[in-house]
N, C-alpha and C positions, 0 to 999 in steps of 0.2 A: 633598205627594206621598205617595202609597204605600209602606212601603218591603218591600223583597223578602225579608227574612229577618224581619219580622214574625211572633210566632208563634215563632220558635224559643228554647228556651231554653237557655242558658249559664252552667254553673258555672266560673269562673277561680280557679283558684289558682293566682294568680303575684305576680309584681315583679320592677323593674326595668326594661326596656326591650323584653326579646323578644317574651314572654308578655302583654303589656299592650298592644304593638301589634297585634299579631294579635284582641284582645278588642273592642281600637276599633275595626277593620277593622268585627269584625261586628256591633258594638253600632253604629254607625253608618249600617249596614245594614239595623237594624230589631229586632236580637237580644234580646230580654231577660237580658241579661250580669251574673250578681251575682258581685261580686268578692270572694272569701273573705280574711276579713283579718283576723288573728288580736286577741288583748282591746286590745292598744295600737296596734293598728292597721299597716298595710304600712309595712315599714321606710323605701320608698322615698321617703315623705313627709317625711323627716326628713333626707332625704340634702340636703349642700350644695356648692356648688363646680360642675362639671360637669352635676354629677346633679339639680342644684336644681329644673328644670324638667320630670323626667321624669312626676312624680304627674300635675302638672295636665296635660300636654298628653297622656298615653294614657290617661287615665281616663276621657274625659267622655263620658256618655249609657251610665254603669253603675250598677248599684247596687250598697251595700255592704252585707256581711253578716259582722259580726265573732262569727268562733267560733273555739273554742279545740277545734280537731284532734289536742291531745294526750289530752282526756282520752275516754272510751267515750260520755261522751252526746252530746260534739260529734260524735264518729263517727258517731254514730247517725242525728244530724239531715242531716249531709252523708250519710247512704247513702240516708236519707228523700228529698230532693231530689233522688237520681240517677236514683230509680226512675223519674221521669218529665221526666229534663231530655233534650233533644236531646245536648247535645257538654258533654263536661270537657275544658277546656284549663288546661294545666300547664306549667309549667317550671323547678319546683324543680330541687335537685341531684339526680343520677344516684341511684335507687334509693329519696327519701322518700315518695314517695306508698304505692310497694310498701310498706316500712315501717309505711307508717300505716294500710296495710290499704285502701288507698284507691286503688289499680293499676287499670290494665284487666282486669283476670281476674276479679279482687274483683267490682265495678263491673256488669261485662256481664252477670253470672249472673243477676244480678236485674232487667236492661234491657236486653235484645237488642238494641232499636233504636240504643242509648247510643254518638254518635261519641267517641273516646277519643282528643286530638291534645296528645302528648309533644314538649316542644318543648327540644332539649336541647344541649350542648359539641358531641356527634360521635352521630352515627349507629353501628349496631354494628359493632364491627369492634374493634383494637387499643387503642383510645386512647374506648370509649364510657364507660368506669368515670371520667376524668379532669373537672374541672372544668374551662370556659372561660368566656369574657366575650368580648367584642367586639376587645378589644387581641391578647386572645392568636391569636385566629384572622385579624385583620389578619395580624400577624405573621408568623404559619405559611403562609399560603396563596401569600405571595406579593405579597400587597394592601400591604403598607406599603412591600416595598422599591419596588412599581411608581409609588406617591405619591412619595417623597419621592425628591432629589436623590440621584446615585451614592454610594453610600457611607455615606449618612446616613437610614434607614427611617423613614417617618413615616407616621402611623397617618389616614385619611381625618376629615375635622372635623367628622363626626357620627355616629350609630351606625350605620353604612350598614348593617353584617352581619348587629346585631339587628333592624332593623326590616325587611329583605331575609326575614332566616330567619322571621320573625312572618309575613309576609305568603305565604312556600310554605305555612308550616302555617293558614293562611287558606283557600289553592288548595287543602291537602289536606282541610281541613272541608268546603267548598264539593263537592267531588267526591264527597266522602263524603254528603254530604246527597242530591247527586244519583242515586246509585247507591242510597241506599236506599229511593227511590221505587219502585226495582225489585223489590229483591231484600227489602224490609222489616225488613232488619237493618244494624247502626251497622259500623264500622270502627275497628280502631286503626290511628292516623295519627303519624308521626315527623318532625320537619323537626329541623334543627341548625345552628349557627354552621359549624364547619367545612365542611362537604359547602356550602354555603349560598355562604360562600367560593369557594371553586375553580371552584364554577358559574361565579362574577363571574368569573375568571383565565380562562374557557373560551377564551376569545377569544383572549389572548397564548401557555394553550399548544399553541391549533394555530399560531401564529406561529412558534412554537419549533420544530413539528415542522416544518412547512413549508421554515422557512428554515435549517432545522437549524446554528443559532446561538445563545446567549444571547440571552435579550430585554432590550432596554435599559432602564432607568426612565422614564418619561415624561415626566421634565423634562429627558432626556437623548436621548429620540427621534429619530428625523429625521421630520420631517411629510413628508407627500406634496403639503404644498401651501409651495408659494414664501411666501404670506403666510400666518400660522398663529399668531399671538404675543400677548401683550401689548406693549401702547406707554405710555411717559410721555408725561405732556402737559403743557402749557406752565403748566396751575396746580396742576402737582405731582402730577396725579391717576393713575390707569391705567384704560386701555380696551384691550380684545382685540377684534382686527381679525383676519376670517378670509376669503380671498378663494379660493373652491372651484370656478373657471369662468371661461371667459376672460370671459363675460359682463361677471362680475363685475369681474374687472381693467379693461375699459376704463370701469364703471361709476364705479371708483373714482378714476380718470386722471382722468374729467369733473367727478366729485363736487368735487377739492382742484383742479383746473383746473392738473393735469399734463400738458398735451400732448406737452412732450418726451417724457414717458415713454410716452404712448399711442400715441405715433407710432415710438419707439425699436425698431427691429427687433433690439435685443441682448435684449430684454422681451415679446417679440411672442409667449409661450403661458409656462405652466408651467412646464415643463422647461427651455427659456431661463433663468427669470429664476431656476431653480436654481442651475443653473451659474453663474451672475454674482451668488450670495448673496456672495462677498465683499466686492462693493463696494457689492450691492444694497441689503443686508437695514440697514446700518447707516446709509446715506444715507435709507431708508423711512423708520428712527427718528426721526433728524435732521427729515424735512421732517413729520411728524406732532405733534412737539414743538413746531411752530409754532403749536397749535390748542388750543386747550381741552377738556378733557374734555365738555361740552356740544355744540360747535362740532362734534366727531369725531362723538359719537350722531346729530347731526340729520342730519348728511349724507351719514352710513354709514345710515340710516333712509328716508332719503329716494329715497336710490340701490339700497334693497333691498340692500344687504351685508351678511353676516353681521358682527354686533357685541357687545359686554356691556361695559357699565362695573363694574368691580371691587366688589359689593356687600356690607356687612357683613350679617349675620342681621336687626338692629334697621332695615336699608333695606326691610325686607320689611314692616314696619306703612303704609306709607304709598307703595309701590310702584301703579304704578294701575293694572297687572295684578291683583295682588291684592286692589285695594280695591273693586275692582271687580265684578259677576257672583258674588257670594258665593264665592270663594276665602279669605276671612277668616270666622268665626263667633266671637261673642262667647262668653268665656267668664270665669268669674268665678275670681279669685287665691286663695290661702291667706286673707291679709289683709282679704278682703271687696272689694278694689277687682277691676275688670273689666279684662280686655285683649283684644283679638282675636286668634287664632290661625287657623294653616291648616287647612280643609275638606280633607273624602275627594277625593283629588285625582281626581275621576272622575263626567262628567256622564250621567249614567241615564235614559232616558229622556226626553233634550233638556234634563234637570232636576239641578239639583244638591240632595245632600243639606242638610238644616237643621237643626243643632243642638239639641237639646231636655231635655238635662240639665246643668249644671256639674258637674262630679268630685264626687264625693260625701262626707260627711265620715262619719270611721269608727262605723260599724255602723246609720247613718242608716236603713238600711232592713231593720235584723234582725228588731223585731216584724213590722213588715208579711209578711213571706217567713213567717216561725214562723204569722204568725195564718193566711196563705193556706193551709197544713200543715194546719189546725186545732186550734192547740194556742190554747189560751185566755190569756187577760189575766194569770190566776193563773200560771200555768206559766210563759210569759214570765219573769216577775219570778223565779220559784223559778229557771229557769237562769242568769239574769240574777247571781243571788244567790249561787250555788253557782259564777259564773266560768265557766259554759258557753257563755256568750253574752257581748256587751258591745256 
């Protein structure tokens, strides 16, 4: 396929999760995305535990370019490249690029067209000077105590905020590119974890205004549907059963061959079998425990019911949604060995994207960028030499 950001080019200086997903978005897309990474390369690749996965899965289809931004010829080579890059995306700490001389102000004098997208803790206001990460804006917004059980705040099982906040400041490149078709000039563009946050909460606090009450956590909610839950099953497993329409309910009566209950006029719509949650909801348990986790998918599938058996992250290699229709693309480990991960979740013109580069290894691609510059074989080697490059 074609891809629609073909032709644009992308300086990143980042790491971590925010700034890296926002990179793939548009290296994905077609971008030519070199990832500025200083002489021993992005910290992120080194990170283990939680973070072990971050390099490989937002890096791939960039290239890297290790320069050292501290000293004035690396500066120089990054001002070189801005002169004619499309977008800088950034998400250091609050104020180092300024620092490095390397800001929007700097930047733009000498490239009008240059999108500038600052991807940072907080938007300006009180709290834009302050560092954050992904926990602490759960945290704040609202998002952990809504996760986790009354009393006990838990933080979502993946970096929903950074890769949420990477993907506005995506929206804010994309718009920005659009609008300079017009006007022939770039834009600075700002996204952030917190504001990023409370978007997500938009929803609970018109709830709050609404019902002008406390919002409950979500494992403490009331649903609006009689059926809404997870169930155990008879080999120990869990599946969530969600029945949103009477349709559904007698679908589900015929599916486990309830007719008492399809026929019970104490059951006969939603609101009914609310009010009769006390003896309902734990009798439902009871007679769903009679089934297998298996047994519950085919026939909540078969009958068109909303369903999900309880999956870990590693069910997703061998899912056959995902195996399926390039929703996985190969990519190659640290180690040299290969795994599949998740595609641009988005089919474009009837078509999905296809993967075309592995994450790249630190400054893999620093000559090639320097010689495209015009700086010769000899030069190379002399920055190379002098620690400007690596």
């Amino acid at each position: 396929m074609t891809f629609p950001l073909q032709g644009i080019t992308v300086l990143e200086c980042t790491h971590a999760v925010m700034g890296p997903s926002a990179g793939l978005l548009l290296a994905d897309m077609g971008a030519e995305v070199i990832h500025i990474e200083p002489l021993e390369g992005d910290a992120t690749r080194r990170l283990k535990g939680f973070g072990t996965g971050y390099f490989t899965f937002f890096n791939r289809n960039k290239k890297s370019l290790s320069l050292n931004l501290k000293s004035e010829q690396g500066r120089q080579l990054f001002y070189e490249l801005a002169k004619t890059a499309d977008v800088v995306l950034e998400n250091f700490g609050p104020g180092t690029m300024e620092r490095l001389g390397l800001g929007y102000q700097a930047l733009s004098v000498q490239n009008e067209r240059l999108i500038y997208c600052s991807l940072k803790g907080f938007l300006p206001g009180p709290y834009e000077k302050r560092h954050a990460m992904d926990e602490v804006v759960q945290m704040m917004s609202g998002l952990a105590y809504m996760t986790g059980r009354p009393g006990d705040p838990l933080r979502a099982g993946s970096s929903i905020v950074d890769i949420t906040g990477g993907m506005f400041g995506y929206i804010g490149i994309l718009l920005a590119l659009y609008e300079r078709q017009t006007t022939g000039k770039g834009k600075y563009v700002q996204a952030s974890l917190f504001e990023t946050a409370a978007f997500l909460m938009g929803q609970h606090m018109a709830y709050s205004a609404i019902g002008q009450e406390p919002v409950p956590p979500m494992p403490a909610r009331v649903s609006a549907w009689s059926i809404y839950s997870i169930y155990d099953t008879a080999d120990h497993e869990k599946v969530f059963v969600g029945v949103i329409s009477e349709r559904h309910w007698k679908k589900l009566c015929q599916a486990f061959e309830w007719a008492d209950w399809e026929n019970n006029e104490r059951l006969n719509n939603n609101n009914l079998r609310i009010a009769e949650r006390d003896w309902f909801l734990p009798e439902l348990a009871d007679r769903l425990k009679q089934h297998t986790k298996m047994d519950i998918v085919a026939r909540c599938e078969a009958a068109g019911i909303p369903f999900a058996p309880i999956a870990k992250p590693e069910d997703l290699f061998t899912d056959p949604q995902m195996t399926q229709g390039h929703n996985l693309v190969e990519v190659q480990l640290p180690d040299g060995r290969t795994t599949t991960l998740p595609n641009f979740p988005l089919n474009y013109g009837g078509k999905r994207t296809e993967k075309f580069a592995d994450p790249p290894n630190i400054g893999q691609h620093t000559a090639e960028i320097l010689r495209h510059l015009g700086y010769t074989e000899a030069e190379v080697i002399h920055f190379r030499e002098n620690g400007i490059i690596a």
